[in-house]
mmCIF file of the C-alpha atoms, coordinates in Angstrom:
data_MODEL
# 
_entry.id   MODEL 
# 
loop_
_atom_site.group_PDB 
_atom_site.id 
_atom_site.type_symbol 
_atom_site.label_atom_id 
_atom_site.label_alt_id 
_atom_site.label_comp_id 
_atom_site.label_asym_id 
_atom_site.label_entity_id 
_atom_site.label_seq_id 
_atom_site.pdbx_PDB_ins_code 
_atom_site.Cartn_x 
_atom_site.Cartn_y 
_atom_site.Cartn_z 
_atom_site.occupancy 
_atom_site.B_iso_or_equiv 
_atom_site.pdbx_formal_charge 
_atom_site.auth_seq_id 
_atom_site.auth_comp_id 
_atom_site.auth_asym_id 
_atom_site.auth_atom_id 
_atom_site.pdbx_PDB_model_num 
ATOM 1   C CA . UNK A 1 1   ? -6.867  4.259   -3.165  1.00 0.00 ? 1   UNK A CA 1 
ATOM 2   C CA . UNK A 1 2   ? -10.255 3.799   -4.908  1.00 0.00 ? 2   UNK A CA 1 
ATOM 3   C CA . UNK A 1 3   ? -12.919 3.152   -2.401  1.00 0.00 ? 3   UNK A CA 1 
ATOM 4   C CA . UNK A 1 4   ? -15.231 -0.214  -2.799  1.00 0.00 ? 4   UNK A CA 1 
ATOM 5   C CA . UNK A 1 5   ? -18.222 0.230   -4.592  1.00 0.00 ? 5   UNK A CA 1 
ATOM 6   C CA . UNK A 1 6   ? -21.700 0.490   -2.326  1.00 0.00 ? 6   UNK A CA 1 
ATOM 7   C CA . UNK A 1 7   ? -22.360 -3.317  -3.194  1.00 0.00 ? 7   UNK A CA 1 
ATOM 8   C CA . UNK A 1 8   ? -19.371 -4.876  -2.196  1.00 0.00 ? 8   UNK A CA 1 
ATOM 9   C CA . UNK A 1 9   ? -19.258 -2.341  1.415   1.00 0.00 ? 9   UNK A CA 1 
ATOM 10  C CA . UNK A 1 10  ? -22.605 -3.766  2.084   1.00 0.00 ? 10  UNK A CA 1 
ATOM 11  C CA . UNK A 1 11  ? -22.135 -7.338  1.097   1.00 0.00 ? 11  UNK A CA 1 
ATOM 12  C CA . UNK A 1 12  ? -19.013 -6.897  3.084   1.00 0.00 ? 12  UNK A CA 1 
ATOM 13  C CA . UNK A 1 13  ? -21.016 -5.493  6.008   1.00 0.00 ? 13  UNK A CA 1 
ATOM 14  C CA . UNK A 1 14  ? -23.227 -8.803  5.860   1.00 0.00 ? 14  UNK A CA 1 
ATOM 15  C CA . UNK A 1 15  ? -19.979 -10.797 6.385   1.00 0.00 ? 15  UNK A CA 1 
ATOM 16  C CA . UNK A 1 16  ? -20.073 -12.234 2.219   1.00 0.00 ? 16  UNK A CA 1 
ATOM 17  C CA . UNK A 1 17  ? -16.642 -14.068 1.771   1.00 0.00 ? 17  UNK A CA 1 
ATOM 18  C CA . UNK A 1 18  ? -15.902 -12.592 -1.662  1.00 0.00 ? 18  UNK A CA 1 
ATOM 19  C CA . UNK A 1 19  ? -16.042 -9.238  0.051   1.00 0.00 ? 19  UNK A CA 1 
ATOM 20  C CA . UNK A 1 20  ? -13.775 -10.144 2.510   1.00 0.00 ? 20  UNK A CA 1 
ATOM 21  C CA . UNK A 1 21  ? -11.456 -11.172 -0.700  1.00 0.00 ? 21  UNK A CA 1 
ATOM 22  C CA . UNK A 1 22  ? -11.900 -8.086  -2.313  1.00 0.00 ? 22  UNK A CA 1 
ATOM 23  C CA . UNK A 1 23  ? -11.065 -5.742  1.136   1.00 0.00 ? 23  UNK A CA 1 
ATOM 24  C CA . UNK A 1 24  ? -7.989  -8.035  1.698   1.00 0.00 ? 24  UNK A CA 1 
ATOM 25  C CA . UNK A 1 25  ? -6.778  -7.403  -1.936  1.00 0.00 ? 25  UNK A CA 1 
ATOM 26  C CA . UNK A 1 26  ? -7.044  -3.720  -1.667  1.00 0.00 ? 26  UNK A CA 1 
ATOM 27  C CA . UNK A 1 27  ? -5.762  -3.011  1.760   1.00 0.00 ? 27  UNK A CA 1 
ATOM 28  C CA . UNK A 1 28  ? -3.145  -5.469  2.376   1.00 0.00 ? 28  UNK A CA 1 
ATOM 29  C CA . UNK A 1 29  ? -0.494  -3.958  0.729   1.00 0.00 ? 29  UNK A CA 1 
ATOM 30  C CA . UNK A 1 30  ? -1.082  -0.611  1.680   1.00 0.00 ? 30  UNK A CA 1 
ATOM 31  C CA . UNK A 1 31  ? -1.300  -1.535  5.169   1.00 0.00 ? 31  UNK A CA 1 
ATOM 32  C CA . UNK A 1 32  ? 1.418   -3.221  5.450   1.00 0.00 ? 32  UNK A CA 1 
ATOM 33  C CA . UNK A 1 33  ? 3.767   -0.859  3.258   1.00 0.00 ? 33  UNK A CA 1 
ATOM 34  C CA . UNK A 1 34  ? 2.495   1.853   6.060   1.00 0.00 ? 34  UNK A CA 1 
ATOM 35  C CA . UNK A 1 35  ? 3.446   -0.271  8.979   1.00 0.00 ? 35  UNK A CA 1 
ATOM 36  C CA . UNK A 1 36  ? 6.612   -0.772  7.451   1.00 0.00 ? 36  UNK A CA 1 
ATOM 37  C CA . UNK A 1 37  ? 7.615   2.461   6.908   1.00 0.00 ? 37  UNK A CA 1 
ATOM 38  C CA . UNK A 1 38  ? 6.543   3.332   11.144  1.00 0.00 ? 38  UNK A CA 1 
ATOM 39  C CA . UNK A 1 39  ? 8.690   -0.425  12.075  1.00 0.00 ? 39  UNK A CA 1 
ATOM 40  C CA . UNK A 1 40  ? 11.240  -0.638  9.551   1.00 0.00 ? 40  UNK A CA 1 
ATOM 41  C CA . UNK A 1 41  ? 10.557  -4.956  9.836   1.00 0.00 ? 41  UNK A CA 1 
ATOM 42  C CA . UNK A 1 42  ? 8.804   -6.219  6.821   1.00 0.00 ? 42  UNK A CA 1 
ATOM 43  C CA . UNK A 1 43  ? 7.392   -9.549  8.224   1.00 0.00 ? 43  UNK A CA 1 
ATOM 44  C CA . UNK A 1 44  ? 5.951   -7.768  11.425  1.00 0.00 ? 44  UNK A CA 1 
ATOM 45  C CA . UNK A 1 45  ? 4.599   -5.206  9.052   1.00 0.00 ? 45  UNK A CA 1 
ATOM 46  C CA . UNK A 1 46  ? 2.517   -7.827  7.035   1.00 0.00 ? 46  UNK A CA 1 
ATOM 47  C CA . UNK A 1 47  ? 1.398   -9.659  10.444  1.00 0.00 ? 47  UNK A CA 1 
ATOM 48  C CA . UNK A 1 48  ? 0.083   -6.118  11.772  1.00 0.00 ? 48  UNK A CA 1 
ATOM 49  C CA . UNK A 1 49  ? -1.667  -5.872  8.457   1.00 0.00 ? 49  UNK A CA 1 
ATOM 50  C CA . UNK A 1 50  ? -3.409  -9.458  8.881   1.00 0.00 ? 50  UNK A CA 1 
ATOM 51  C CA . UNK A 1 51  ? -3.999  -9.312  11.900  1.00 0.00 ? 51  UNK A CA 1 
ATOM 52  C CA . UNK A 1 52  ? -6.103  -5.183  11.339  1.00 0.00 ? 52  UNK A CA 1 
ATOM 53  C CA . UNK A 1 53  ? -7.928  -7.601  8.654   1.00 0.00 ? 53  UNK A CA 1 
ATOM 54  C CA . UNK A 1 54  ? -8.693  -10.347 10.402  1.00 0.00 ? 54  UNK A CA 1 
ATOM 55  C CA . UNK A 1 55  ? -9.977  -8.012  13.121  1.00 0.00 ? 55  UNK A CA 1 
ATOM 56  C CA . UNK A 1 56  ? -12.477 -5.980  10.785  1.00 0.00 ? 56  UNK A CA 1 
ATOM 57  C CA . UNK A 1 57  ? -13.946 -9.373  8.713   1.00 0.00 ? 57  UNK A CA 1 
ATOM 58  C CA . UNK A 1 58  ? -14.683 -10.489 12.620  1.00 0.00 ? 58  UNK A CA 1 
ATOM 59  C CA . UNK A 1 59  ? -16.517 -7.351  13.318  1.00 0.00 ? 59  UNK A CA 1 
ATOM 60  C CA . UNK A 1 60  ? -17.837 -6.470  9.740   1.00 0.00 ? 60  UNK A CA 1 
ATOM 61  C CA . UNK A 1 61  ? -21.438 -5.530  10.509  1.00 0.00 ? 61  UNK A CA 1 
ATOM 62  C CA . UNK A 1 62  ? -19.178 -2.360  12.433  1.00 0.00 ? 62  UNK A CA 1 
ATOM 63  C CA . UNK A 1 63  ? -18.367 -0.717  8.989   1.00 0.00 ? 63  UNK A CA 1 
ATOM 64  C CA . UNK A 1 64  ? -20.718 0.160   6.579   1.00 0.00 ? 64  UNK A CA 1 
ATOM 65  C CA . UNK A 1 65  ? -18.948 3.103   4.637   1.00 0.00 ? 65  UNK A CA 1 
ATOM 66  C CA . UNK A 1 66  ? -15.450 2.622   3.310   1.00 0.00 ? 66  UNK A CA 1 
ATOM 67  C CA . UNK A 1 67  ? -14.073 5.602   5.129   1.00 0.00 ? 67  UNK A CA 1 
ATOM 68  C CA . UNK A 1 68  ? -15.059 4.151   8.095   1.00 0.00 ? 68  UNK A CA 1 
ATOM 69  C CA . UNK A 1 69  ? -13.265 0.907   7.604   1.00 0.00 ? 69  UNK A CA 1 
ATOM 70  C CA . UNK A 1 70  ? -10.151 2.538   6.248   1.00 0.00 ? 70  UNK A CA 1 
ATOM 71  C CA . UNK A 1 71  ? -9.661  5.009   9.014   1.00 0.00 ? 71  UNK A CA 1 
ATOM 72  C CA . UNK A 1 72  ? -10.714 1.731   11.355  1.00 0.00 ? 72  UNK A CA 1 
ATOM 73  C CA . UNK A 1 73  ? -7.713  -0.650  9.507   1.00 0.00 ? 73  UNK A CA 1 
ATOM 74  C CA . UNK A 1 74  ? -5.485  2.394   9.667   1.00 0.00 ? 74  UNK A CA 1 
ATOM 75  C CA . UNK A 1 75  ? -5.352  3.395   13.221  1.00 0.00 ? 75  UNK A CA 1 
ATOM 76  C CA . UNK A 1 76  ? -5.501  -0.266  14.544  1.00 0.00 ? 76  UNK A CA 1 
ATOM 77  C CA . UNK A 1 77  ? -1.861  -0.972  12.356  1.00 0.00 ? 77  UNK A CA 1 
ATOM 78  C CA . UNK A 1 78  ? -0.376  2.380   13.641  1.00 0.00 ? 78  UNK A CA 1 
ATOM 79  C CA . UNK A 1 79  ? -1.939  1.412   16.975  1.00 0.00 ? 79  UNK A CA 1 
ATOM 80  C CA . UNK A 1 80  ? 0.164   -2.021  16.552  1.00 0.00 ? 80  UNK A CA 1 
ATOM 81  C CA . UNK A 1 81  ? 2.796   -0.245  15.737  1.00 0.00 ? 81  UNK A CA 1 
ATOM 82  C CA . UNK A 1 82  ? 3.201   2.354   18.335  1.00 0.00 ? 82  UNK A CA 1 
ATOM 83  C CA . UNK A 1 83  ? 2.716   -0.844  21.197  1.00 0.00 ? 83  UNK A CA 1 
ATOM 84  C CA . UNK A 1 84  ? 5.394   -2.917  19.254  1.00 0.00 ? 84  UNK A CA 1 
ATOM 85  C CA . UNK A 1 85  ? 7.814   -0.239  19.294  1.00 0.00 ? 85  UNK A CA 1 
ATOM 86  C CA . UNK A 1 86  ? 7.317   0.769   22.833  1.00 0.00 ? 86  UNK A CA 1 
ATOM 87  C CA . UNK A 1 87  ? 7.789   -3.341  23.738  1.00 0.00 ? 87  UNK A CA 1 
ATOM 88  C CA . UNK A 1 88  ? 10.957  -2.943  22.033  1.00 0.00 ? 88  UNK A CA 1 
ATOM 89  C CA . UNK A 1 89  ? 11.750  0.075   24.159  1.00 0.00 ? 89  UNK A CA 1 
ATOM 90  C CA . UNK A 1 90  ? 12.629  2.519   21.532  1.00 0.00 ? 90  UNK A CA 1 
ATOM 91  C CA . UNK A 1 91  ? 10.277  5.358   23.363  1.00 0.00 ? 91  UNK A CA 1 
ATOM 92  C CA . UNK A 1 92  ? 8.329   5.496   20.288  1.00 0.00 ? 92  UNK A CA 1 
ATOM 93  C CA . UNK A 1 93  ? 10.630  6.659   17.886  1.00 0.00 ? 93  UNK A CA 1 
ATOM 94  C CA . UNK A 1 94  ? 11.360  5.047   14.486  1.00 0.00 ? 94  UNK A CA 1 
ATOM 95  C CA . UNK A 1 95  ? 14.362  4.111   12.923  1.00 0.00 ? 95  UNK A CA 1 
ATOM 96  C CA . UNK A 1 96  ? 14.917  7.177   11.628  1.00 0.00 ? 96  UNK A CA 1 
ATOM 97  C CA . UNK A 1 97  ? 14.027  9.515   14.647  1.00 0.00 ? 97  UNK A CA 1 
ATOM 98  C CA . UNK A 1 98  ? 10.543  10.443  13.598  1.00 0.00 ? 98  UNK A CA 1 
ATOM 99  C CA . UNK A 1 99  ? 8.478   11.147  16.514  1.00 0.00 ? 99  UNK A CA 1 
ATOM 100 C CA . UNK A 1 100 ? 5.606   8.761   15.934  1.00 0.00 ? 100 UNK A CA 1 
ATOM 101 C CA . UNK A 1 101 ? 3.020   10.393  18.507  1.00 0.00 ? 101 UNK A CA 1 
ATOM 102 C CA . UNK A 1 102 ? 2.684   13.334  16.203  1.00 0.00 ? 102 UNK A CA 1 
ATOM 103 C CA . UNK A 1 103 ? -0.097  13.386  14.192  1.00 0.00 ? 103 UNK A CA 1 
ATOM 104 C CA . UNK A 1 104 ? 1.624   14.906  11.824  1.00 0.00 ? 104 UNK A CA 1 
ATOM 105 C CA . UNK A 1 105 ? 4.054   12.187  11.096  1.00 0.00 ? 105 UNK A CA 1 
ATOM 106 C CA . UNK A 1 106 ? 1.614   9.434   10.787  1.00 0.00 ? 106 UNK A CA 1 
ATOM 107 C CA . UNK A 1 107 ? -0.955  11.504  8.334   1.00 0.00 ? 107 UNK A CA 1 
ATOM 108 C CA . UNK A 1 108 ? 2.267   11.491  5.922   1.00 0.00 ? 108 UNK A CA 1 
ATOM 109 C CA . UNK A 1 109 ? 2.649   8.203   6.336   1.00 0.00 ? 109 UNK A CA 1 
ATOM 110 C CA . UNK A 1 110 ? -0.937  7.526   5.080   1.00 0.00 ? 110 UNK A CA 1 
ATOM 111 C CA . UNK A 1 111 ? -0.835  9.663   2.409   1.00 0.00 ? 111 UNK A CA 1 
ATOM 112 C CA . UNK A 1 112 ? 2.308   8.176   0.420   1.00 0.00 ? 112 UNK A CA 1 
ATOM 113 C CA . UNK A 1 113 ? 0.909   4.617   1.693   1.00 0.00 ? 113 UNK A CA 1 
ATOM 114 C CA . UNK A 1 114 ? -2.406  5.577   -0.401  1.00 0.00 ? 114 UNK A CA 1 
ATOM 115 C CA . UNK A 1 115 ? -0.591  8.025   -3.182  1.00 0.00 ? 115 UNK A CA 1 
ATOM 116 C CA . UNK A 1 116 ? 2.136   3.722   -3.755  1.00 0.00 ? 116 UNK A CA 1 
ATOM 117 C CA . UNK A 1 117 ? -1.598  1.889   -3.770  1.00 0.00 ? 117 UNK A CA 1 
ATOM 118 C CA . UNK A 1 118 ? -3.033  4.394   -6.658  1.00 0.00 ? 118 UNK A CA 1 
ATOM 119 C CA . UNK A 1 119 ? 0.879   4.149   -8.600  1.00 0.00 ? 119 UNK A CA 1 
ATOM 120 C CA . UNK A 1 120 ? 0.663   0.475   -7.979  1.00 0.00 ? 120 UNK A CA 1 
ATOM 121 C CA . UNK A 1 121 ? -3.010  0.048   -9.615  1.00 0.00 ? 121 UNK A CA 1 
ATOM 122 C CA . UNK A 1 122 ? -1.983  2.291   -12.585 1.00 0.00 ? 122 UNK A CA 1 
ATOM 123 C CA . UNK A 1 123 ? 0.954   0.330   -13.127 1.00 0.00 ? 123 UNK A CA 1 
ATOM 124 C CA . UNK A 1 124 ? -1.302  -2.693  -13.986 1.00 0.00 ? 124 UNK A CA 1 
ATOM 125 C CA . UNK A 1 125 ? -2.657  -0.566  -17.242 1.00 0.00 ? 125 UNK A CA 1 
ATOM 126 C CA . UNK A 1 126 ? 1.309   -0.643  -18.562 1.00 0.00 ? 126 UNK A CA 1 
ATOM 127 C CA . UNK A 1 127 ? 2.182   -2.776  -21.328 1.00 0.00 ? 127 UNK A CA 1 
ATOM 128 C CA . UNK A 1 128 ? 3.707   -6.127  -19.670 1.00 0.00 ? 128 UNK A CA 1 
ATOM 129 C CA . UNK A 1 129 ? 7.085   -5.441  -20.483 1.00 0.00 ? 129 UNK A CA 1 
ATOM 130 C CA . UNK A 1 130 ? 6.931   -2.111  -18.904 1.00 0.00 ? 130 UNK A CA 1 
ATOM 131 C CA . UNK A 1 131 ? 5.175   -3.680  -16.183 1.00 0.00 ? 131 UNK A CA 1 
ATOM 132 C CA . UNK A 1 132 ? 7.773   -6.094  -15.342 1.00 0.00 ? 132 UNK A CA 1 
ATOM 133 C CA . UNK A 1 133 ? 10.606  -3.547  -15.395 1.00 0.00 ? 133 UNK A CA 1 
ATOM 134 C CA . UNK A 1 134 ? 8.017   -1.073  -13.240 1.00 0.00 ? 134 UNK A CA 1 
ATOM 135 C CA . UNK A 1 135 ? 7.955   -3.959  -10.888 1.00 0.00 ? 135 UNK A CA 1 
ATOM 136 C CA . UNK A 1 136 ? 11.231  -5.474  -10.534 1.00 0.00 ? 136 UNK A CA 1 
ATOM 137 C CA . UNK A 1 137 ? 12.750  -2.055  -10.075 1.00 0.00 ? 137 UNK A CA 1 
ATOM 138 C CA . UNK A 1 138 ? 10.439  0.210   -8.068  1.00 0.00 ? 138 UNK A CA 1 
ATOM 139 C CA . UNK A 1 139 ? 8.034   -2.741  -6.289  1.00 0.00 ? 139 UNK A CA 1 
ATOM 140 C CA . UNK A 1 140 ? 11.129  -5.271  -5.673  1.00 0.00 ? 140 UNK A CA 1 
ATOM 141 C CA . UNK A 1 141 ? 14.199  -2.905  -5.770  1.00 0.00 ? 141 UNK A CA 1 
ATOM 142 C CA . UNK A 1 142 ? 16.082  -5.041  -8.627  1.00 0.00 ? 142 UNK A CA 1 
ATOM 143 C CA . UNK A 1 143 ? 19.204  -3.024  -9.995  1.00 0.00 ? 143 UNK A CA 1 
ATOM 144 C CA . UNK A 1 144 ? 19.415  -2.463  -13.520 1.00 0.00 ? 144 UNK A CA 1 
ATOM 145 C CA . UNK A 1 145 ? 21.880  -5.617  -13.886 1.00 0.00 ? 145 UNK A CA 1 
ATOM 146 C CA . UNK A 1 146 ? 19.680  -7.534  -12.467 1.00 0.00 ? 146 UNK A CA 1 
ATOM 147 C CA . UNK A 1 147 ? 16.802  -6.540  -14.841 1.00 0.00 ? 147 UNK A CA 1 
ATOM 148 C CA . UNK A 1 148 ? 18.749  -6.845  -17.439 1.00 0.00 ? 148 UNK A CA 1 
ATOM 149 C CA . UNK A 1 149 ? 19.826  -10.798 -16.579 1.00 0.00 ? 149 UNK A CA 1 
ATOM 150 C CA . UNK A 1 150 ? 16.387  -11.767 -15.895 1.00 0.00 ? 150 UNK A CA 1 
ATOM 151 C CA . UNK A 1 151 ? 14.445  -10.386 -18.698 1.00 0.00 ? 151 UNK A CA 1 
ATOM 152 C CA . UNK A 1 152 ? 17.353  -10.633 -21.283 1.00 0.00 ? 152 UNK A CA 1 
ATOM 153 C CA . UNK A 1 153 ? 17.252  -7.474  -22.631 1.00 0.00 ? 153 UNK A CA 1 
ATOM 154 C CA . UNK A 1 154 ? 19.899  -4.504  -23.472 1.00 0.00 ? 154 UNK A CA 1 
ATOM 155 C CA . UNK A 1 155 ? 20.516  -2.140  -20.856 1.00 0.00 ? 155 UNK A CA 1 
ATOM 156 C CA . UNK A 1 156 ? 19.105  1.018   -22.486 1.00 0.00 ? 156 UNK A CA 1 
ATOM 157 C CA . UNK A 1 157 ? 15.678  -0.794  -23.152 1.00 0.00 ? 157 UNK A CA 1 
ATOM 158 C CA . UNK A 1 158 ? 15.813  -1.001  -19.214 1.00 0.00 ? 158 UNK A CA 1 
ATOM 159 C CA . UNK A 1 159 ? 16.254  2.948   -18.612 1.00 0.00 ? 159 UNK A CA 1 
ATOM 160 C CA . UNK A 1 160 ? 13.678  3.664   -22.274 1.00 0.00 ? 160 UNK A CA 1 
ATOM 161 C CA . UNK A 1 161 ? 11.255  0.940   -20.298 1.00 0.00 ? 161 UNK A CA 1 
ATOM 162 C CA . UNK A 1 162 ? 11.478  2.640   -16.807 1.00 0.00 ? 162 UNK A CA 1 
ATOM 163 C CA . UNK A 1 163 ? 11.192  6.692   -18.638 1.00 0.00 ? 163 UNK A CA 1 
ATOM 164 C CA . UNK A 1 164 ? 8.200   5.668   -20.272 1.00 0.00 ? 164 UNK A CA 1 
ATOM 165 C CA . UNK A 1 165 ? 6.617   3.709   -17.052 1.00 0.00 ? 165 UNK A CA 1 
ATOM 166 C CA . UNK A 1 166 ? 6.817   6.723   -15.154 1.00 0.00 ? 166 UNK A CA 1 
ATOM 167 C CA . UNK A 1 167 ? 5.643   9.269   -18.136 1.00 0.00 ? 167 UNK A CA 1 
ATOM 168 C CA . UNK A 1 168 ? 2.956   6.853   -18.604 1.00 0.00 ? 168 UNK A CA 1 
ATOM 169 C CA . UNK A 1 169 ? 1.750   6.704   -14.950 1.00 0.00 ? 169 UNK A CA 1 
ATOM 170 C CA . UNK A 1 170 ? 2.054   10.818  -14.653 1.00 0.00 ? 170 UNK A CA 1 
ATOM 171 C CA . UNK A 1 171 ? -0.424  11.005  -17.859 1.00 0.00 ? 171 UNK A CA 1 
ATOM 172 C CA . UNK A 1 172 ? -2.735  8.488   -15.836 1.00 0.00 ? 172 UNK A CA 1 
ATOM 173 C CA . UNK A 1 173 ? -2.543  9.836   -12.620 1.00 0.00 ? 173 UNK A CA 1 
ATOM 174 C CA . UNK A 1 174 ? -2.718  14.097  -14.252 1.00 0.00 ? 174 UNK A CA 1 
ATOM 175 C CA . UNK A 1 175 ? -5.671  13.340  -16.152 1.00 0.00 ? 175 UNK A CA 1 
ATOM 176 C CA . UNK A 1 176 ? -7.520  11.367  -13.647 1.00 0.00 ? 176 UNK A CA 1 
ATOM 177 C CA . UNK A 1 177 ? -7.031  13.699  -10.822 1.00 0.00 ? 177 UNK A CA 1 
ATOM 178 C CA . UNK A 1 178 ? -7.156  16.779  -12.922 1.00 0.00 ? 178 UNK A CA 1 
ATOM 179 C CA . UNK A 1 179 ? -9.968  19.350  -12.493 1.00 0.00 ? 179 UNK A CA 1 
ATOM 180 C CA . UNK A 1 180 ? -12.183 20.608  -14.733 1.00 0.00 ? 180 UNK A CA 1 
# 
């Protein structure tokens, strides 16, 4: 996830509303992509995630460095998360068994949440086609016979289009996390 530039963290901090937009646009998803993966229930997931950002734009002079505010908006979903799943008396375990009060667990969480915002965001620097199939696939889990219906196109242009999505994203993400 790329951090917010100095400006908009202290225009933010001064409570301006187009840094509330731009906060909202970069953490919604993630945030509620992470409490989904803790809940397993999409529509509580994006609530939590609202209601972590409503929380921090009401208490914005709080946060004036972005790791700050991101650990903040992180630990009050998983926070949310751990109460709603103890209300639905499932002794805070998910879905899947994962024991939810170790660290460990969550910190994995995070770090695919951030590792899907960083794919998603490259993904916008694919040519449209690509991003469509990109999208429809691995965003909105369409089959390929689905893709194929909606965009009208042959079924090995959907595999060609999804091989060179993720070749294309791996040449992003290598050379702008590679060290010199």
């Amino acid at each position: 996830m790329q951090p917010l530039d100095k400006k908009t963290m202290n225009d933010f901090n001064v409570g301006e509303p187009a840094a509330f937009n731009s906060v909202f646009k970069l953490f919604f998803q993630p945030l509620s992509y992470f409490a989904f993966k803790i809940i397993k229930d999409n529509a509580q997931a994006e609530d939590f995630a609202i209601m972590a950002l409503h929380n921090v734009m009401e208490q914005c002079s709080m946060f004036n460095d972005f790791e700050k505010l991101q650990g903040y908006l992180f630990t009050m979903v998983k926070n949310k998360c751990l109460n709603y799943i103890k209300s639905k008396k499932e002794k805070h375990q998910s879905l899947e068994g994962e024991d939810l009060r170790d660290n460990n667990t969550i910190v994995n969480h995070i770090i695919k949440t951030e590792l899907l915002a960083e794919v998603v965001a490259e993904s916008n620097k694919l040519a449209p086609m690509r991003k469509r199939v990109f999208d429809m696939f691995y965003l909105q889990g369409a089959s390929n016979e689905a893709i194929v219906k909606k965009l009208k196109i042959k079924q090995g242009s959907v595999y060609m289009y999804k091989i060179r999505c993720i070749d294309q994203i791996k040449k992003i993400l290598t050379i702008k996390n590679s060290y010199p």
